[in-house]
VOPAGU-2260 file (C-alpha; in pm, 1 decimal, decimal comma):
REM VOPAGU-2260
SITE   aa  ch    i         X         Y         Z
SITE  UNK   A    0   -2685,7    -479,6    3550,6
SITE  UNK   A    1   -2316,4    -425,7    3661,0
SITE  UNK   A    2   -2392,6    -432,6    4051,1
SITE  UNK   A    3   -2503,6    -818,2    4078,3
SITE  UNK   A    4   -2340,3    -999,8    4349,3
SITE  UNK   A    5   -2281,3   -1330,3    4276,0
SITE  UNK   A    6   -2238,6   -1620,4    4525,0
SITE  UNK   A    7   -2108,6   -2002,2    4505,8
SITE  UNK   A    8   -2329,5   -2289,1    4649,8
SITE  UNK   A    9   -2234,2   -2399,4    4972,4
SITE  UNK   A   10   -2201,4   -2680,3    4819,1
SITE  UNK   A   11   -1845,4   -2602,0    4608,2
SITE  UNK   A   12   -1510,7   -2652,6    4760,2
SITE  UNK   A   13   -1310,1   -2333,4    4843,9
SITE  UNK   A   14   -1090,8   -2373,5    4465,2
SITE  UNK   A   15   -1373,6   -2572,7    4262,7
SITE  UNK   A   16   -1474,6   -2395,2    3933,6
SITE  UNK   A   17   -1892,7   -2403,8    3925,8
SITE  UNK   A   18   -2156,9   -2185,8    3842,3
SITE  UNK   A   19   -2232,9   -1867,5    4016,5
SITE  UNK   A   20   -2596,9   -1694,4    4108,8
SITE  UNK   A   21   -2684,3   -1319,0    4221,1
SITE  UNK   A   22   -3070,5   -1231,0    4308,7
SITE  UNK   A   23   -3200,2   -1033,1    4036,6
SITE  UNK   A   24   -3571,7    -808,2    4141,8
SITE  UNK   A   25   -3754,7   -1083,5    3937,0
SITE  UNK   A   26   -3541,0   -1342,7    3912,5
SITE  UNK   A   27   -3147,3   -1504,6    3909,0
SITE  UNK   A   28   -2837,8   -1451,2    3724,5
SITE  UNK   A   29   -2615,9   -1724,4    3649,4
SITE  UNK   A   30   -2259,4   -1707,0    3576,8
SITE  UNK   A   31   -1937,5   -1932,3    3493,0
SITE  UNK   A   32   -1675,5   -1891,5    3794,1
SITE  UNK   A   33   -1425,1   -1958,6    3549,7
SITE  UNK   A   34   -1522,5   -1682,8    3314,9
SITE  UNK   A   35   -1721,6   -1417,6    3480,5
SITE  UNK   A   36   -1642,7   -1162,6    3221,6
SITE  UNK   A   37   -1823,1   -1356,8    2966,5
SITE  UNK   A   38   -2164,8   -1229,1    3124,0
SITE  UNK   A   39   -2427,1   -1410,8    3249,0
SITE  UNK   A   40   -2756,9   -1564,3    3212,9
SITE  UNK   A   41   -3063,0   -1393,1    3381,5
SITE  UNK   A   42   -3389,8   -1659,8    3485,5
SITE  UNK   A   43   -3717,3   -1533,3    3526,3
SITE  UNK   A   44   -3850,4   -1620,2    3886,6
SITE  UNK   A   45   -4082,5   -1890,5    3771,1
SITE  UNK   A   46   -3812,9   -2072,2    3558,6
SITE  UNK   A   47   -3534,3   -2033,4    3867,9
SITE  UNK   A   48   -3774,4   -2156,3    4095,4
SITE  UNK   A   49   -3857,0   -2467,6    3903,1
SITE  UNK   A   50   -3517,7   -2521,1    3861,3
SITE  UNK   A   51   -3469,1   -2533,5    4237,5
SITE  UNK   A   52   -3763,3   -2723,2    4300,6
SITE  UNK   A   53   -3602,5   -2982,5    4075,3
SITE  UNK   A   54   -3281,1   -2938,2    4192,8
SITE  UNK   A   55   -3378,0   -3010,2    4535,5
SITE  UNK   A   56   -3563,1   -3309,6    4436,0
SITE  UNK   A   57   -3270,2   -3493,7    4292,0
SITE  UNK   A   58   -3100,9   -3440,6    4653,3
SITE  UNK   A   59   -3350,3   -3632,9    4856,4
């Protein structure tokens, strides 16, 4: 999968180093902004939503 396009949460500053995420068909990829050629991580869509569900928790 060389055509992922990966985002930052709106939640980074402009020059902050964090994690990055692309939409995969069944799922999300998740990258290191510092090291993108290192690959990344794909999450099946039950175990990405979780971790949003989770995520989102923690916030509230």
């Amino acid at each position: 999968m060389t055509n992922l396009v990966f985002r930052k949460s709106s939640y980074s500053g402009q020059d902050q180093d964090c994690v990055e995420v692309a939409d995969l068909p069944c799922g999300a990829a998740v990258r290191d902004s510092k090291r993108p050629e290192r690959g990344h991580l794909p999450f099946p869509s039950a175990e990405w939503g979780a971790f949003l569900t989770a995520a989102r928790s923690d916030l509230s």
